[in-house]
C-alpha positions as CSV (number, residue, x, y, z in Angstrom):
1,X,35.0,86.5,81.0
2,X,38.3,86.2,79.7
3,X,40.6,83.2,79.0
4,X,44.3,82.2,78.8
5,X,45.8,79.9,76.2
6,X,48.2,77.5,77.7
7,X,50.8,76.3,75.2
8,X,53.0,73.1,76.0
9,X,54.8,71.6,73.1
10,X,51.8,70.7,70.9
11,X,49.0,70.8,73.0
12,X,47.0,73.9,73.7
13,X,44.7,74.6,76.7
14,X,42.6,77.4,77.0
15,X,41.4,78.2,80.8
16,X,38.6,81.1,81.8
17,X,40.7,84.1,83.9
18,X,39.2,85.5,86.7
19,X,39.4,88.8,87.2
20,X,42.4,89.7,89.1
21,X,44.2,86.3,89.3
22,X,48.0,86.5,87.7
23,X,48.9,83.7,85.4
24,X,49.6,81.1,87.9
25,X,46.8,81.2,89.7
26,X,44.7,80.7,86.5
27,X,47.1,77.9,85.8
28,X,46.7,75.9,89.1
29,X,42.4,76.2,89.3
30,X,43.3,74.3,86.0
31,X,45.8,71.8,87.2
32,X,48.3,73.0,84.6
33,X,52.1,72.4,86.3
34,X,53.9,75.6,86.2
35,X,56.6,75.3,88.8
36,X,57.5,77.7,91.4
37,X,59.8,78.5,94.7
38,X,59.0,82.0,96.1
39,X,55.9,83.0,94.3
40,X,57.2,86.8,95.1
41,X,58.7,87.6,91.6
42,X,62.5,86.9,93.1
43,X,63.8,83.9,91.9
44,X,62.3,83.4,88.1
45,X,61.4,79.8,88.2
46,X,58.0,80.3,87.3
47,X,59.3,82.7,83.7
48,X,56.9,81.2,80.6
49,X,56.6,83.2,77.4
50,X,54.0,84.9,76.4
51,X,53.8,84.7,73.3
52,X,50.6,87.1,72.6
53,X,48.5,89.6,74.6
54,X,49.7,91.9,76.8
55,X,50.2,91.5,81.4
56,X,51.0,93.8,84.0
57,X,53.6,92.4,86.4
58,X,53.0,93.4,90.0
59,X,56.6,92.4,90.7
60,X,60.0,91.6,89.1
61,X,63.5,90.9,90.5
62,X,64.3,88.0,88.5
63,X,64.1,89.1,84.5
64,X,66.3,91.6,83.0
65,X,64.9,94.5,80.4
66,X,66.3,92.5,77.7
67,X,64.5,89.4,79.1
68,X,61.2,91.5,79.1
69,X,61.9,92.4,75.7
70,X,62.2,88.7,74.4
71,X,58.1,88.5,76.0
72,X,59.8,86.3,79.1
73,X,57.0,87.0,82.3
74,X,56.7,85.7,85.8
75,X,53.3,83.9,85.4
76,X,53.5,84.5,89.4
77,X,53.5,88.1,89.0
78,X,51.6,88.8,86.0
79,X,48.1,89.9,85.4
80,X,46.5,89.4,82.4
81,X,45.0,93.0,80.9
82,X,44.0,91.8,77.5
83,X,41.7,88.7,76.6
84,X,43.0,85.7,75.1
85,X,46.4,85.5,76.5
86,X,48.9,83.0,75.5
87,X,51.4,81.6,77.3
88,X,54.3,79.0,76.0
89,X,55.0,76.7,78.9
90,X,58.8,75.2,79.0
């Protein structure tokens, strides 16, 4: 089974990924607060960092290429294809 590091300010929480689930939903089985609106990869207020491994996003219309470039994801969106993800929360 895989996991997701979840980094907010100086805590760290790492949280076992089922297959399939994006970020989010990995986050909420946790009770880790990311917040969201549309949960469709429109409006962008769900965008963490990640800051190592690698995620396929089913969807994006809220982050630009040079947004992508920076590591910015949608944690609604994006499915974790490497183990031990990490993710900087704002």
């Amino acid at each position: 089974m895989w996991t997701v590091v979840f980094r907010q300010g100086f805590s760290a929480r790492r949280v076992a990924h089922h297959d399939g689930e994006t970020i989010l939903q990995t986050a909420r089985r946790a009770n880790i607060l990311i917040n969201t609106n549309c949960v469709q990869g429109k409006c962008g207020t769900c965008t963490c960092l990640l800051h190592k491994g690698q995620v396929a996003m089913r969807r994006n219309e809220a982050l630009s290429k040079e947004d992508l470039d920076s590591g910015l994801i949608l944690a609604c969106q994006s499915v974790p294809v490497t183990d031990g993800c990490e993710v900087k929360l704002p």
